[in-house]
C-alpha positions in Angstrom: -43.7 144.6 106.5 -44.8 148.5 108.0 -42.7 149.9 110.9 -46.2 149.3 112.9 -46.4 145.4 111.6 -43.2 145.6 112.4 -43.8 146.9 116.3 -46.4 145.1 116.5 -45.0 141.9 116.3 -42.0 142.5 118.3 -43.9 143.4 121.2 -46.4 140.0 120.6 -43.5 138.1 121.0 -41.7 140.0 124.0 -43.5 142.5 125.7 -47.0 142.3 125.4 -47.1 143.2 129.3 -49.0 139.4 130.0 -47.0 137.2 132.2 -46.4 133.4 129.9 -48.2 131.5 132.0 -51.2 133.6 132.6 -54.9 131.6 132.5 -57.3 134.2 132.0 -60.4 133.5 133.4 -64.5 135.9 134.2 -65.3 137.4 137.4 -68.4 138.1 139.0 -69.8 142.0 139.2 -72.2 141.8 141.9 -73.9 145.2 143.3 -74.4 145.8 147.1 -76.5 148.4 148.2 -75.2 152.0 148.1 -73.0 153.8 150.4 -73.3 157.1 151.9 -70.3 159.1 153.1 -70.0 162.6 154.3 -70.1 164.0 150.9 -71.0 161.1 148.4 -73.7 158.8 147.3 -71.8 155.7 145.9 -73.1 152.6 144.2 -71.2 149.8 145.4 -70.1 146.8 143.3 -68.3 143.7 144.2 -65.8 142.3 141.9 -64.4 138.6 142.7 -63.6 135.1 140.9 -66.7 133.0 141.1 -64.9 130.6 143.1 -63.4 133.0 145.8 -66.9 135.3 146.6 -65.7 138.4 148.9 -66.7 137.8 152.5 -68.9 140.2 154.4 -66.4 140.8 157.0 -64.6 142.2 153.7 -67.2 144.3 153.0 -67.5 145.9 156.4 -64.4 146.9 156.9 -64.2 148.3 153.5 -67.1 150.7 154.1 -66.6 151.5 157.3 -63.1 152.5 156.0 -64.7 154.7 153.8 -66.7 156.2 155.7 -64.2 157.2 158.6 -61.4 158.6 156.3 -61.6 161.9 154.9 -62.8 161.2 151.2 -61.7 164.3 148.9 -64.6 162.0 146.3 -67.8 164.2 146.5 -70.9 163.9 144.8 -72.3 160.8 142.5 -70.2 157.9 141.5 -69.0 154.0 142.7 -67.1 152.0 144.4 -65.9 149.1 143.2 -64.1 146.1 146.1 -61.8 143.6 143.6 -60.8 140.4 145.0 -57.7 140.4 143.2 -56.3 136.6 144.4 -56.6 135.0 148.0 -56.0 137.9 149.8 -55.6 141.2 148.0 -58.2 143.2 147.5 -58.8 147.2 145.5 -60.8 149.3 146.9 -61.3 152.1 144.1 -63.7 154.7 144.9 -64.8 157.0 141.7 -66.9 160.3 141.2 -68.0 162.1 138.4 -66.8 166.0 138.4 -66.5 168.2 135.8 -69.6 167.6 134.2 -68.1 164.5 132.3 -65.1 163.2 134.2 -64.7 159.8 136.1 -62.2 160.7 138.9 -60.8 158.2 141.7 -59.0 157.3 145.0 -57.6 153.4 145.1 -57.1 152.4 148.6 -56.0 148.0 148.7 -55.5 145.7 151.6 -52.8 142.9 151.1 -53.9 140.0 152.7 -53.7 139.9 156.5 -50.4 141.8 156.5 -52.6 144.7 156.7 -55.4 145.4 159.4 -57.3 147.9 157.3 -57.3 149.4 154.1 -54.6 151.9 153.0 -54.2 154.3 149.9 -52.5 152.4 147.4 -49.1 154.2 146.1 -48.8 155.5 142.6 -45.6 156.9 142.1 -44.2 156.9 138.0 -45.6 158.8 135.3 -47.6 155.7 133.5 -49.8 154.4 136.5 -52.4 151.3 136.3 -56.0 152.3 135.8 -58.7 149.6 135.6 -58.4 145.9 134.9 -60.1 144.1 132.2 -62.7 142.6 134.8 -62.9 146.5 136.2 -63.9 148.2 133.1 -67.2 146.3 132.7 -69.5 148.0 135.0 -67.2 151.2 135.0 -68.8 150.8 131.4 -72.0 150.4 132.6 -71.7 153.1 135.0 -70.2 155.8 131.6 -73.7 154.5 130.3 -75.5 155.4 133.3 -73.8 158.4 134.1 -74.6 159.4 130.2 -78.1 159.0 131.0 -78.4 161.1 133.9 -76.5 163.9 132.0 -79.0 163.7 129.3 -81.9 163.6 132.1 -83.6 166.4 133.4 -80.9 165.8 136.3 -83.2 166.2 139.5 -84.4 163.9 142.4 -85.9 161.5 140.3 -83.4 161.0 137.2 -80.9 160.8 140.3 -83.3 158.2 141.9 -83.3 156.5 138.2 -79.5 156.7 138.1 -79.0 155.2 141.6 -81.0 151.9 140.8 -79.1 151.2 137.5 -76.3 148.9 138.4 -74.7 146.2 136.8 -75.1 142.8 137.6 -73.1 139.7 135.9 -69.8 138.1 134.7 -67.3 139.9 133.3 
């Protein structure tokens, strides 16, 4: 058996970073209409288990968050709200600088522990990015984004890029 075959196995059978009794199961990607902030134009998805839909109060105070903190996200990109469980929720607002680059700020909100949203603390060296469920429209949106690049880039391919959302399980 190869040192990787080897590896590999070991870490199937003990640290394959999935909890044992772990029931994986889709969520719906749902796209609200766009937000503005000071400097931003954001598409806005919803991300929640079919069964446990994200309330508009939810909603609200998720965009009014955004737009009375002091963003450093400027320019194009999204914003995707995840109902993680009952209660939890991310909050992860993304831009596209550089030319090519998907940068982002992830606020959360535990439950009602928490009046409002709060940026959510990354402290280590090997920090979470997205989830499984996450990655789909920040798929979509690489493909979109890949578009616009490729577009004359003005009003109307931005127009173009603004209406192309994702809408679906994931």
């Amino acid at each position: 058996m190869s040192s990787t075959a080897t590896q590999l196995a070991r870490i199937a059978d003990g640290n394959s970073g999935i909890d044992a009794g772990y029931q994986h199961k889709p969520k719906r990607v749902m796209p609200f209409a766009p937000l503005d902030t000071a400097a931003a134009v954001l598409k806005w998805y919803g991300i929640y288990p079919e069964d446990l839909p994200i309330a508009d109060e939810m909603t609200t105070l998720a965009r009014q968050y955004l737009t009375t903190t002091a963003l450093e996200a400027e320019g194009m990109g999204f914003v995707l709200l995840h109902r993680c469980g009952e209660g939890f929720y991310f909050l992860i607002v993304s831009t596209w600088r550089n030319s090519n680059e998907l940068w982002e700020t992830v606020f959360y909100k535990d439950g009602e522990a928490m009046t409002d949203f709060a940026l959510f603390p990354r402290e280590g060296v090997h920090k979470p990015a997205f989830c499984v469920w996450e990655l789909v429209p920040v798929w979509h949106e690489q493909q979109a984004w890949t578009g616009f690049l490729t577009s004359s880039r003005d009003e109307t391919a931005a127009q173009a890029w603004l209406k192309d959302c994702y809408s679906g399980l994931a």
